[in-house]
N, C-alpha and C positions, 0 to 999 in steps of 0.2 A: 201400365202402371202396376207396380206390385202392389201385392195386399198385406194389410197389418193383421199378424193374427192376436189373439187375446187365448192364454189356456191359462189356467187352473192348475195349482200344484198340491196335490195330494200327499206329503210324505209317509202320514201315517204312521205307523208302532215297528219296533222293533229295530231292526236295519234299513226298513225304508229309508227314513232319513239319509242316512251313509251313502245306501246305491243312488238315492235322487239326486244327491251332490255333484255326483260323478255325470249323471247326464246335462244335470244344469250347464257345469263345465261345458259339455260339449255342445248346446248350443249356444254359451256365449261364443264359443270356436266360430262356431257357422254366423255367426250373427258380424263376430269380426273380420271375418274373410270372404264373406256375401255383402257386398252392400244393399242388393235387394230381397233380402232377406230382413225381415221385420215384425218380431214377435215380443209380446209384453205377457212375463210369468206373475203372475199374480199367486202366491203361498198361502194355506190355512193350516192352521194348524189342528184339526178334525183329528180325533184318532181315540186310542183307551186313553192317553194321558189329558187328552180333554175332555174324557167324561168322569177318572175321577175328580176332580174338580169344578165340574160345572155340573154333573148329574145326568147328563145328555153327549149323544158321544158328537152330535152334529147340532147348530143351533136350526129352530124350526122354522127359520126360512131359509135355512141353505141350500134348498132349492132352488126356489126363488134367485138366489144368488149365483148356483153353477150354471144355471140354464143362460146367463149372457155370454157365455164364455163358446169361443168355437171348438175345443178339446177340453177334456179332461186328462191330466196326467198323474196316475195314482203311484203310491210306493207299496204298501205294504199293512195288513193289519192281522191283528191278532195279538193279545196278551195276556197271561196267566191269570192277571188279577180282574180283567172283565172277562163273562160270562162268554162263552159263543155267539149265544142268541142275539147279544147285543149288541158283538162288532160286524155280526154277517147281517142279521137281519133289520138294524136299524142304521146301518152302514154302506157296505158294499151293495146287498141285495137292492133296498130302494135305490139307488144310483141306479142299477142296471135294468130295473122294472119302472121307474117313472120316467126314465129319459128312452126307453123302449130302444135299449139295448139288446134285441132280439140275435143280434148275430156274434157267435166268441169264434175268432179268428185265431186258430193258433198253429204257425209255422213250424214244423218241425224238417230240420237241416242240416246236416253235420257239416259244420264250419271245416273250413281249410284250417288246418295245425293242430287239429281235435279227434282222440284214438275215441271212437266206439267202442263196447264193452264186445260188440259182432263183429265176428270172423267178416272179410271179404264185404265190407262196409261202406265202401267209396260209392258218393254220388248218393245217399239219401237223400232226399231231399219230396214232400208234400205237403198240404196241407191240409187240418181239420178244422172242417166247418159245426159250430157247434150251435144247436139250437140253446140260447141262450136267457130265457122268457118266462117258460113253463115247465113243462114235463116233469121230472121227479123232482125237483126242486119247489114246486110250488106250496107255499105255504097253506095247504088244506088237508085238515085233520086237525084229529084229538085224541085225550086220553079217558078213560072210565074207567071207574072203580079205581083212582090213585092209592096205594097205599096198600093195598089186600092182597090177597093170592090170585083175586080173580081180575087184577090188572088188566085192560086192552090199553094195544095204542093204535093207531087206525092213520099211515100216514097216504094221503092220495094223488095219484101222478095224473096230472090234468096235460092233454094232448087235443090239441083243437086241430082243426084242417084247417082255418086259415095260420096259424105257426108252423105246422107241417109245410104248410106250402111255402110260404116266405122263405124258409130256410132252404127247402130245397131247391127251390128257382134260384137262390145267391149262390148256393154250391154251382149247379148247371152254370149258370152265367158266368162265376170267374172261369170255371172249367174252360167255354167258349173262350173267352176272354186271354187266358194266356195257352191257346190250342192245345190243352191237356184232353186224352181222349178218353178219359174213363171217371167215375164215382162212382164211389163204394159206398154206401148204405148200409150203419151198423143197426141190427136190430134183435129181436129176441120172441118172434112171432110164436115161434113154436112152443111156447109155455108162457109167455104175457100177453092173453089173445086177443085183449079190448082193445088195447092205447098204440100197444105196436102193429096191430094189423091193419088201423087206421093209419098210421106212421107206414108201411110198408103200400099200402095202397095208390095214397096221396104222393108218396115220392115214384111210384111206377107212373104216374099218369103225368107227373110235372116231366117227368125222361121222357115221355113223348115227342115232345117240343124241342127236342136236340138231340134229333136220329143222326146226329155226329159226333155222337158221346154216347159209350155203351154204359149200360147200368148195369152193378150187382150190389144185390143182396146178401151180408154175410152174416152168420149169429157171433154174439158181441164175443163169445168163448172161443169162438173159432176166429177170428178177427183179430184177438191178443194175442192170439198164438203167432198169428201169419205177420204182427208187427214184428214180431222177435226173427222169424222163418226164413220171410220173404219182404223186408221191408221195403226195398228198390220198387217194387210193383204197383207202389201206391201212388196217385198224383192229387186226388183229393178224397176226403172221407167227407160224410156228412154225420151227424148223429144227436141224437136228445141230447139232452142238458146231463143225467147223468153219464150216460156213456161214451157223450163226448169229454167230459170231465176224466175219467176216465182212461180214454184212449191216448188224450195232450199228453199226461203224467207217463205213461209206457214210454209213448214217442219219444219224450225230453230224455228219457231214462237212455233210450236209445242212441240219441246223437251226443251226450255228452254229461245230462242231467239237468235238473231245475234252477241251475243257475246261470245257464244261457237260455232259457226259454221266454221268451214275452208272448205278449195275446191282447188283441185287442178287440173290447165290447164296443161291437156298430150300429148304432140307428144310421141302416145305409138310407135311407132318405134327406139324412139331416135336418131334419126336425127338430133334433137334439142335440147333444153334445156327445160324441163319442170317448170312450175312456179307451186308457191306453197303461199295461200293467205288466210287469214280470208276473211270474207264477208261482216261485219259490215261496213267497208267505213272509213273515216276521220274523223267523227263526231266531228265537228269542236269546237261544243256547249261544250266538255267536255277535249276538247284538250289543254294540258298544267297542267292539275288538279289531275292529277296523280291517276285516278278514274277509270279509263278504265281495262276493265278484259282481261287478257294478253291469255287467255285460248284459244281462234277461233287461232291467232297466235300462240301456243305452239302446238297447236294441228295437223294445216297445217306442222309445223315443222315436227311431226311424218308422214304425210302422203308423204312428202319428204323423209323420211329415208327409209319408206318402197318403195319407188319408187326405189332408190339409192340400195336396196337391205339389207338394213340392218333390214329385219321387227323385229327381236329382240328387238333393242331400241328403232321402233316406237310403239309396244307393249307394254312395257315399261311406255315410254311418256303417253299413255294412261292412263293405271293403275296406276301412280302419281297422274295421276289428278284427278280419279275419286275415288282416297284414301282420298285427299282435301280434296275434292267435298262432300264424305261419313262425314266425321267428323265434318264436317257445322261450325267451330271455325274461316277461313279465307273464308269469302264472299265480292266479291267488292258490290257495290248500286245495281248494274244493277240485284243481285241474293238476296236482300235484308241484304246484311252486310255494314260494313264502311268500309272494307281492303281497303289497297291503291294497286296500279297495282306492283308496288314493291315486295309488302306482301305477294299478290298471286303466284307472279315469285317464289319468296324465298321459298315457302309451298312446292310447286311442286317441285323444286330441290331437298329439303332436303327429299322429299317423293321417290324419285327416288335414294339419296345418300342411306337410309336404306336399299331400298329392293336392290339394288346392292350388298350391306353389307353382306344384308342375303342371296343371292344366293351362295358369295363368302363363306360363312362361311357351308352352305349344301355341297358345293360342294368339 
C-alpha cells in the first residue's frame, strides 16, 4: 500500500514564491504520471509580507501546526523592509532548532550541461554535512556599554559533544552508506582552541567506529583553498554550523552557483519535520521579474522525496534536469540564457513526462 504524504509549503519573500511554482508544477507531473504517488501540499502564507500586516512574521501556534506535517518545504526569506533578526531568528532559525534540525545536507555537483568557473572540472561531485543546531549560530550573547566608545559585543559559539557527535556519526554513516572512503573535517583548532578542539576530538573518536573510512582534519583556510584546487578529492565534508555555511556557498560557487544549489535541514530520527530549501535567499533585486532559476527549489524538492522515501522520483527529478541542463535550449540569466523561471519549470516537467513515458512503454 503506498503512503499519503502531507508537506507544508513555505513560499516565503521575494522569488520564493516564483521558484516554489515551478516545483509545485513538478510534483503535480509526478502525481499525474505516478498513480501511487500521493501527496497533499498544504500553502501559508508565513513570510515579511505577513508580518507587515499582522505584526508577527509566523502566527504563535505555527508550530503546533508544521509539526503534523511529514516535510517541510520552504522558498525563501528575506526583505528589506523587515529587520534580519526577525525573518532569521523568529523564522527560519526556530524552524530548524524546535523541530531539531541538527543535520544541513548540502549536495554539491556539477550537473551535466553546466561549465564550472575551474579548469578540468568534470565529475565534481560530494557532499557537506553541516552541523546545523549550535555552534556559531547560537543565539548567546550580548552587548554593554550600547552607544559609547567603550561599546562590547560578546557573541558565543556553543559546541556540545553530544552535537559534535550526532553530526559526525550521520557524516561517517552516509559515508558507509554510499561506499565513499573518506571525510574531511573542517576545523580551526590551531587558534579557536576551546569549541574546535572539542569538535576535533569528538569527530576522531566517532572515526574509530569506521576503520573503512579514513579521517582528515583540515583548517577551514586551507580547506577553501583545496575547494577551488582540488575539488574532485572530496566525497564528504563534515563541519560547524558556520563553516559549513560557509564551505556549501564556495561549493555552489564551484559547480555552477546558488541557483542550483538546495539543502536540506534533517531531524534524521524523524521526530520532526524535515525542511527542504534552495540556498540562494530572496533576492529581492530580481523578485517579481520572473528571471529566477527554479532549479535549487526543484532540486530541494527531490532531496524531499528521497527523504520521504520515494528516491525513484527524486532520481528522477534529477535527471529532468540535468536532461535541460544537457540540451542548453532553456537557460535562465543567471546560466547565460533569457528563459523566464516559468520556461525552465515547464522544460523540467516535460523532461520528466517523456522519460516516465518511456519507462512505462520498456516496461
Amino acid at each position: 500500500m503506498s503512503k499519503h504524504y502531507k508537506i507544508a509549503v513555505l513560499p516565503g519573500d521575494g522569488i520564493g514564491p516564483e521558484v516554489m511554482r515551478e516545483a509545485i508544477k513538478v510534483i503535480d507531473v509526478l502525481k499525474q504520471m505516478d498513480p501511487s504517488f500521493h501527496i497533499e501540499l498544504h500553502s501559508y502564507p508565513w513570510g515579511s509580507e505577513y508580518y507587515l500586516k499582522h505584526g508577527e512574521i509566523m502566527p504563535r501556534d505555527g508550530f503546533q501546526e508544521l509539526i503534523k506535517y511529514d516535510a517541510l518545504l520552504f522558498g525563501a526569506v528575506g526583505d528589506k523592509r523587515v529587520p534580519d533578526e526577525i525573518t532569521i531568528w523568529d523564522f527560519i532559525m526556530p524552524i530548524r532548532k524546535n523541530f531539531n534540525q541538527y543535520i544541513n545536507f548540502r549536495p554539491v555537483k556539477l550537473l551535466k550541461g553546466v561549465e564550472s568557473p575551474l579548469k578540468d572540472s568534470e565529475n565534481i561531485e560530494f557532499v557537506i554535512i553541516r552541523e546545523n543546531a549550535e555552534g556559531e549560530y547560537s543565539n548567546s550573547g550580548g552587548t554593554l556599554y550600547s552607544g559609547t566608545d567603550s561599546e562590547i559585543a560578546i557573541q558565543n559559539t556553543i559546541v556540545t559533544k553530544s552535537g559534535v557527535e550526532k553530526v559526525a556519526k550521520y557524516a561517517f554513516e552516509y559515508a558507509r552508506k554510499n561506499n565513499f572512503k573518506s571525510v574531511v573535517s573542517a576545523t580551526k583548532s590551531n587558534a579557536i582552541i576551546h569549541s574546535m578542539k572539542l569538535w576535533d576530538e569528538i569527530v576522531v573518536k566517532v572515526s574509530k567506529d569506521y576503520p573503512e573510512i579514513s579521517m582528515q582534519s583540515n583548517y577551514i583556510d586551507a580547506l577553501a583553498a583545496y575547494f577551488v584546487s582540488k575539488p574532485k578529492e572530496f566525497e564528504v565534508v563534515v563541519a560547524s554550523n558556520l563553516f559549513g555555511d560557509i564551505l556549501s556557498d564556495l561549493g555552489a560557487a564551484v559547480v555552477g552557483g546558488l541557483g542550483l544549489s538546495p539543502s536540506a535541514n534533517l531531524n534524521p530520527e524523524g521526530d520532526f519535520p524535515s525542511m527542504f530549501e534552495p540556498v540562494h535567499g530572496s533576492a529581492p533585486d530580481i523578485a517579481g521579474k520572473n528571471i529566477a532559476n527554479p532549479i535549487a527549489q526543484i532540486w530541494s524538492t527531490a532531496l524531499m522525496l528521497k527523504h520521504l522515501g520515494r528516491d525513484d522520483l527524486g532520481a528522477l527529478i534529477i535527471d529532468a534536469i540535468q536532461e535541460v541542463l544537457r540540451k542548453k535550449e532553456v537557460r535562465t540569466p543567471d546560466l547565460g540564457g533569457t528563459a523566464k523561471t516559468i520556461e525552465m519549470g515547464s522544460a523540467i516537467c516535460d523532461a520528466i513526462k517523456l522519460m516516465m513515458s518511456k519507462e512505462r512503454v520498456e516496461i
